[in-house]
Backbone as CSV, one residue per row, in Angstrom:
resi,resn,N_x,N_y,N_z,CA_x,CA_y,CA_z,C_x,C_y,C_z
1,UNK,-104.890,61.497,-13.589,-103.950,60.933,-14.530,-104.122,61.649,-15.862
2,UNK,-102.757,62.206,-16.410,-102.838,62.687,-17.709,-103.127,61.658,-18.862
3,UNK,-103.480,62.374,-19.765,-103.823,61.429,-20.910,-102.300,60.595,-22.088
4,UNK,-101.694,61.396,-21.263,-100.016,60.790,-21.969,-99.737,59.942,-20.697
5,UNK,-99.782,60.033,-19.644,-99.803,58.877,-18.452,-100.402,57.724,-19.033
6,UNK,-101.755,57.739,-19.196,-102.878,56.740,-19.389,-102.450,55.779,-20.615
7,UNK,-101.611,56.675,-21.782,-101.251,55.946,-23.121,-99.992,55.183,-23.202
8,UNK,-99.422,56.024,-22.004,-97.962,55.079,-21.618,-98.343,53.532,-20.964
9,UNK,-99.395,53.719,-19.994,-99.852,52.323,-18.774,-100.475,51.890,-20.367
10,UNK,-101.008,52.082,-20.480,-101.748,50.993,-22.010,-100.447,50.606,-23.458
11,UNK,-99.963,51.303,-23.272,-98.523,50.677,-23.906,-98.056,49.791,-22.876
12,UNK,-97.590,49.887,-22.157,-96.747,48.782,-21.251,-97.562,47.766,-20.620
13,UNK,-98.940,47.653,-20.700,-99.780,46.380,-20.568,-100.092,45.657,-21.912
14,UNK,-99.887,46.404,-23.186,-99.974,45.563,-24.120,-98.841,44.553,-24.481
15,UNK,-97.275,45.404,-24.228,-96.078,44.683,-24.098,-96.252,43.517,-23.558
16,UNK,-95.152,42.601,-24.164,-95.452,41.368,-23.538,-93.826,41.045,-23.189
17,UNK,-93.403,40.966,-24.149,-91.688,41.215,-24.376,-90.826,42.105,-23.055
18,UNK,-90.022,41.094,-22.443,-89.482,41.931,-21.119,-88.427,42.341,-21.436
19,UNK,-87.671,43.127,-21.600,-86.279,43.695,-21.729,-85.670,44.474,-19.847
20,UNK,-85.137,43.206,-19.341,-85.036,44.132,-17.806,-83.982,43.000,-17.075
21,UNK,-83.575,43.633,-16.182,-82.289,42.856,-15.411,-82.571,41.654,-15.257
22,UNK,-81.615,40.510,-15.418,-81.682,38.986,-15.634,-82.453,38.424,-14.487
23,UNK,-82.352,38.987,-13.487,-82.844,38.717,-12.213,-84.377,38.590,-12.268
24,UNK,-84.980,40.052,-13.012,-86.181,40.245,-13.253,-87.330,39.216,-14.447
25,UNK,-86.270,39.051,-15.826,-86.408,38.161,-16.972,-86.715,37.029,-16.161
26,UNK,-85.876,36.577,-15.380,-85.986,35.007,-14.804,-87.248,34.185,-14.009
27,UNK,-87.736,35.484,-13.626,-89.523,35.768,-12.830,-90.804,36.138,-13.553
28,UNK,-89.791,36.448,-14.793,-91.358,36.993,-15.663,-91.837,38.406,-15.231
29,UNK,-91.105,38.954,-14.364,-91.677,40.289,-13.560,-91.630,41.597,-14.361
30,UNK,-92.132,42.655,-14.495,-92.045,43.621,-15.535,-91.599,44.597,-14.504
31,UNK,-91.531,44.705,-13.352,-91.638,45.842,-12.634,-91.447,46.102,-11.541
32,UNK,-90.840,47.124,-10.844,-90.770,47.447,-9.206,-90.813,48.640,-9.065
33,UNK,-91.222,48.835,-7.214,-91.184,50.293,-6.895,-89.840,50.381,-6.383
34,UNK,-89.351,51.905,-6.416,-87.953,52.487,-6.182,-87.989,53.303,-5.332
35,UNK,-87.028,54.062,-4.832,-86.783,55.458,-4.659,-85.263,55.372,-4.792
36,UNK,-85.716,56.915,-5.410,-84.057,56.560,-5.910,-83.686,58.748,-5.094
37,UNK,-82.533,58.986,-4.491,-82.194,60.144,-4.224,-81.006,60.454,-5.167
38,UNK,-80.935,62.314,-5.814,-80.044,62.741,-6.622,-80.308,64.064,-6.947
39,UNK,-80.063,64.267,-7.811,-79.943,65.732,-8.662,-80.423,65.826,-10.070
40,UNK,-80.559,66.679,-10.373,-81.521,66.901,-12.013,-80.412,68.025,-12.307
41,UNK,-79.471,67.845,-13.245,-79.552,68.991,-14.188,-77.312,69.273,-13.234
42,UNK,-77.607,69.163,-12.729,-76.352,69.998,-11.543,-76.498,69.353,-10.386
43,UNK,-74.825,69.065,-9.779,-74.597,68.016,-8.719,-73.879,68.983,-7.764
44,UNK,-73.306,68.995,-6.714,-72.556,69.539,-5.832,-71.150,68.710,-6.157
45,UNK,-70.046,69.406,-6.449,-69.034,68.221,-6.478,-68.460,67.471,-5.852
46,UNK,-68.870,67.499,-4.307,-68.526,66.512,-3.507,-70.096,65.341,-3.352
47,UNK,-70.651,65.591,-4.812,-71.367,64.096,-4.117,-70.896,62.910,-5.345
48,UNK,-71.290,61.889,-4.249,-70.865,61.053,-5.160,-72.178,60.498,-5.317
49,UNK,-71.802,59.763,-6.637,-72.698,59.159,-7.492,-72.847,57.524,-7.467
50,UNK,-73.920,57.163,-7.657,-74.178,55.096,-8.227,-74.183,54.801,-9.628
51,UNK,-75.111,56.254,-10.652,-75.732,56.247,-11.997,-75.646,57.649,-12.228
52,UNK,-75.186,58.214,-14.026,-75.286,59.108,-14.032,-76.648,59.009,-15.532
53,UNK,-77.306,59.248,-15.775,-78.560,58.766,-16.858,-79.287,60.012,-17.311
54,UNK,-78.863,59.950,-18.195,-80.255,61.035,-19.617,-81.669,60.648,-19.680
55,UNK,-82.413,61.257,-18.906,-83.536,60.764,-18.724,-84.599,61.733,-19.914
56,UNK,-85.577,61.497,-20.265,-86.593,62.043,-21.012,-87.907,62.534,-20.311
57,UNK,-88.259,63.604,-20.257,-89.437,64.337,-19.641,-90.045,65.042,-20.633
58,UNK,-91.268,64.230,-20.917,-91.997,65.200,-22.003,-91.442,65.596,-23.392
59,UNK,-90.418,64.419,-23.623,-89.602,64.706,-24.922,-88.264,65.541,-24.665
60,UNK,-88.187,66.130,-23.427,-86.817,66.904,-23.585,-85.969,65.744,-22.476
61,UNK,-84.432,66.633,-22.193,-83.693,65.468,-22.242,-83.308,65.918,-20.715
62,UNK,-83.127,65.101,-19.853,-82.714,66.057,-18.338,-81.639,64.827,-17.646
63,UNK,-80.807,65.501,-17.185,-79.793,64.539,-16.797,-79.503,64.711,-15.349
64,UNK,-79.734,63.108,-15.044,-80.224,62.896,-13.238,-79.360,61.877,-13.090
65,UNK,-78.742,62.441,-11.881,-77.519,62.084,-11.314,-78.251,60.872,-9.551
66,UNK,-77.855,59.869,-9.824,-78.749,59.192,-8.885,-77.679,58.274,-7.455
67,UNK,-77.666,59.269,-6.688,-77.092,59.183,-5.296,-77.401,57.751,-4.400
68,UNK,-78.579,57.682,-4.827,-79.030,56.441,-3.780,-80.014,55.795,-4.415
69,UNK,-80.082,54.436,-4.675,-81.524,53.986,-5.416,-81.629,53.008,-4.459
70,UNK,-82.851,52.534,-4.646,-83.124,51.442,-3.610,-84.376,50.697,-3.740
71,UNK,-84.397,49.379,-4.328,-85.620,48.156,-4.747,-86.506,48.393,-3.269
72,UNK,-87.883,48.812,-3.569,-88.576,48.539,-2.305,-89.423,47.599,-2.546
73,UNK,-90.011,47.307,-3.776,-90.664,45.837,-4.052,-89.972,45.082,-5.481
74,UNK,-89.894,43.782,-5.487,-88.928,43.253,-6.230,-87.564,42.421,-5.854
75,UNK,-87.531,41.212,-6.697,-86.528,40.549,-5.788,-85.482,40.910,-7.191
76,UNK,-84.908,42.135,-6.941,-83.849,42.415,-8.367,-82.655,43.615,-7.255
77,UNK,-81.992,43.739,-7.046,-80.951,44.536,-6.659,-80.488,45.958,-7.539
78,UNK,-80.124,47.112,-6.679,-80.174,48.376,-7.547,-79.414,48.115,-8.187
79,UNK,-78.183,47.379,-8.154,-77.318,47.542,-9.127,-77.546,46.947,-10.813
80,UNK,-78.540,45.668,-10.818,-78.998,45.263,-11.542,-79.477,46.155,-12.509
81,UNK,-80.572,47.033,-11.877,-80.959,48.172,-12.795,-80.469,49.317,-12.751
82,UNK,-78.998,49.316,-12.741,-77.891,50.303,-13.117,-77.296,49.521,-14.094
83,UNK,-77.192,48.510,-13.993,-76.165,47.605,-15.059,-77.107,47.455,-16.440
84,UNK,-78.790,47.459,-16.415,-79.617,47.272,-16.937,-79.822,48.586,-18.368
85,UNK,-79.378,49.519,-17.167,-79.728,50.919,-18.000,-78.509,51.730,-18.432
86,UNK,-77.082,50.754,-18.390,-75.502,51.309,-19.146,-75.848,52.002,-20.212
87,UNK,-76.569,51.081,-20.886,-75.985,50.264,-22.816,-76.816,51.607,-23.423
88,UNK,-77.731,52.395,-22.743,-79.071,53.920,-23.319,-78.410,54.967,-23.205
89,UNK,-78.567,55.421,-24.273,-78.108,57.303,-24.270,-79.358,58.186,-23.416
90,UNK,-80.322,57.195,-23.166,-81.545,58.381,-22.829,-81.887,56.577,-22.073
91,UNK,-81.577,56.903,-20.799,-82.006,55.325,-20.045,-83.632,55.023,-19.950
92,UNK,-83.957,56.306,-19.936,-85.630,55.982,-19.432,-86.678,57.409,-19.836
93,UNK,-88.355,56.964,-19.866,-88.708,58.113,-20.180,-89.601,58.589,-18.596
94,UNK,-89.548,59.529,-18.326,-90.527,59.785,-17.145,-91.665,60.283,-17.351
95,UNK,-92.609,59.116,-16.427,-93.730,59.900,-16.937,-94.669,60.065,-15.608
96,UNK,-95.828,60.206,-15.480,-96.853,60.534,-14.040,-97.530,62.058,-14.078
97,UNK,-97.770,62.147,-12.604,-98.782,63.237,-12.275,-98.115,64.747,-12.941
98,UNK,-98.928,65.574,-13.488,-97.981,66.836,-13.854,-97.142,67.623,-12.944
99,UNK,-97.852,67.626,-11.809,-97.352,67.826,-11.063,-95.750,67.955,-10.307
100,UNK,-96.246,66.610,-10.045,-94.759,66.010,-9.655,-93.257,66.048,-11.184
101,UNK,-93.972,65.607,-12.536,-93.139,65.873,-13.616,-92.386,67.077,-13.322
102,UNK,-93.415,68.399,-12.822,-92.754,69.679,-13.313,-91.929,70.060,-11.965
103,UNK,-92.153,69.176,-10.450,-91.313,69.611,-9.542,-90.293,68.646,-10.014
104,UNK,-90.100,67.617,-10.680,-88.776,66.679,-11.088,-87.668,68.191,-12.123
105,UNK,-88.701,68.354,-13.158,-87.839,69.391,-14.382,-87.616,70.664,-13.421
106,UNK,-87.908,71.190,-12.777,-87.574,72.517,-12.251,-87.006,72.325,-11.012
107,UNK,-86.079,70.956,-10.716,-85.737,71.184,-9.390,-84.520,72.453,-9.545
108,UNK,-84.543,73.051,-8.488,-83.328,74.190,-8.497,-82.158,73.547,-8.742
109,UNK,-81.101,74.527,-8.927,-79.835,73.787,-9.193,-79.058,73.093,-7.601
110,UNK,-78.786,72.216,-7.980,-77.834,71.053,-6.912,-79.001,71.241,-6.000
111,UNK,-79.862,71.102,-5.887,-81.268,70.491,-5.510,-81.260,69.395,-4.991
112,UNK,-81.012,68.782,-4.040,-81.236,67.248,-3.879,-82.814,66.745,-3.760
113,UNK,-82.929,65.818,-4.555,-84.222,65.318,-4.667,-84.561,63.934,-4.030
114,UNK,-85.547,63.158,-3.642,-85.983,62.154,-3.266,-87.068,61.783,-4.130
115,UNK,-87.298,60.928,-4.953,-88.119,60.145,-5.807,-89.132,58.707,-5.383
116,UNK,-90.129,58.602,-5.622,-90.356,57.204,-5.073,-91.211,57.493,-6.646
117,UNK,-91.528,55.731,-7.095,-92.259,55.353,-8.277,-91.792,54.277,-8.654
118,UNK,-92.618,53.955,-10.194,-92.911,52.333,-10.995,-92.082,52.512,-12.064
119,UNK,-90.276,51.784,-12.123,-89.722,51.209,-13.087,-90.445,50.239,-13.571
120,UNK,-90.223,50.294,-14.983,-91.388,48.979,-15.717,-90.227,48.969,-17.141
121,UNK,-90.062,47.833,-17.574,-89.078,47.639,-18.341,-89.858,46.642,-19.390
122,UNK,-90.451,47.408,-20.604,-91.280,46.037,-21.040,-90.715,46.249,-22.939
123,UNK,-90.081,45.232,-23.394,-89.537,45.304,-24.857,-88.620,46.095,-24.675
124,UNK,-88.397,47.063,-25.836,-87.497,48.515,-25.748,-88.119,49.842,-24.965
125,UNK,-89.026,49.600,-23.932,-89.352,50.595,-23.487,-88.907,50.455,-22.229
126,UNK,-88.214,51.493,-21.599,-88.277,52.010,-20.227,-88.809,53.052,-19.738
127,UNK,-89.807,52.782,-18.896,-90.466,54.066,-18.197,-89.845,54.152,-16.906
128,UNK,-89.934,55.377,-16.257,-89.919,55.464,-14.526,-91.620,56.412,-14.386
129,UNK,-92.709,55.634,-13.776,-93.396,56.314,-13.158,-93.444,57.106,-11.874
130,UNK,-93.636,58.107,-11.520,-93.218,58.770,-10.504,-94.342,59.271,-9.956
131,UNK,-94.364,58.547,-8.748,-95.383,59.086,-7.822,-95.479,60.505,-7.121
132,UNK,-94.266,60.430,-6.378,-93.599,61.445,-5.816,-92.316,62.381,-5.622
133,UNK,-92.286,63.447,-5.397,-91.009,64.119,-5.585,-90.892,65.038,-4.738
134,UNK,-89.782,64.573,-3.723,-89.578,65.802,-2.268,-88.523,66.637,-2.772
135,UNK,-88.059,67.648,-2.259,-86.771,68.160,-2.264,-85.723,68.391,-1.040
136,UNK,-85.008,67.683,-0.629,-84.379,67.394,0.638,-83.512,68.758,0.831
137,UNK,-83.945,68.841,2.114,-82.901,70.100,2.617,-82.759,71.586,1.404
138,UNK,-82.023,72.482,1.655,-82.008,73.691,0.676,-80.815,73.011,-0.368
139,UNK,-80.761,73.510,-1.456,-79.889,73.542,-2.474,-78.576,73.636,-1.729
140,UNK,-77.800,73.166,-2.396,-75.983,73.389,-2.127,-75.489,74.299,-2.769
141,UNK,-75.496,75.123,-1.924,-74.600,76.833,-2.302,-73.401,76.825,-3.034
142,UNK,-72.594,76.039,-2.584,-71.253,76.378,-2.923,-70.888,74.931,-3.703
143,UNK,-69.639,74.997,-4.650,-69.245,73.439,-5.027,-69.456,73.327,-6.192
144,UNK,-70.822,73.869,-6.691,-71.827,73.001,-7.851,-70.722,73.891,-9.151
145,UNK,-71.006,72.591,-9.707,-70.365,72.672,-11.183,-71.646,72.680,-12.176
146,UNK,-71.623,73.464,-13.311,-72.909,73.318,-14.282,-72.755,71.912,-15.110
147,UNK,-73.473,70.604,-15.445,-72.857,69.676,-15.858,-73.915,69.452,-17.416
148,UNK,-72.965,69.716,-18.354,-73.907,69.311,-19.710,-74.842,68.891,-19.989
């Protein structure tokens, strides 16, 4: 665990204050695991989308296009935390192993990715911890549009 990992988990255990889908507020719960499948940066234009979100990596800004999400622990529904994360210009910050950070920032273009990790929604902070990061199948050759 990096030492910006370690300062994030000690920020979000000092939080007490929940800011997170009504579903979640109503349980007192701060948190669930996900996986969510998509794209970083460039989509193929025949995919379709659930969420399109400005995410934060290490302070810069990367925009992940999220195909499939899916609550694997938690009684809160994906859409909840799509509806949760509208109202942010920058929905969430990512943080975890370096590793995995730098296969998230360098996925190739129209890359499809698979994600699993710890949404934690505590005050004004949103993190996505990220355990893991596959890259499904080869990139999509043809289609891809460059997207801002």
């Amino acid at each position: 665990m990096t030492k910006s990992t370690a300062t994030y988990i000690g920020i979000l255990t000092l939080v007490g204050v929940t800011v997170a889908p009504a579903p979640v507020q109503s349980r007192g719960r701060q948190g669930y695991s996900v996986r969510l499948d998509g794209y970083v940066g460039t989509k193929p234009e025949s995919a379709a989308v659930e969420a399109s979100w400005t995410v934060s990596v290490k302070g810069d800004p990367y925009k992940l296009f999220v195909t499939k999400l899916r609550v694997l622990t938690g009684s809160v529904g994906y859409y909840d935390i799509i509806n949760a994360l509208k109202p942010y210009e920058t929905a969430m910050t990512i943080v975890g192993d370096d590793e995995q950070i730098d296969l998230f920032a360098t996925a190739p273009v129209a890359q499809k990715i698979s994600v699993m990790g710890f949404m934690q929604f505590a005050g004004g902070a949103r993190f996505f911890m990220i355990s893991s990061v596959d890259y499904v199948g080869p990139p999509a050759s043809a289609g891809t549009t460059p997207t801002p």
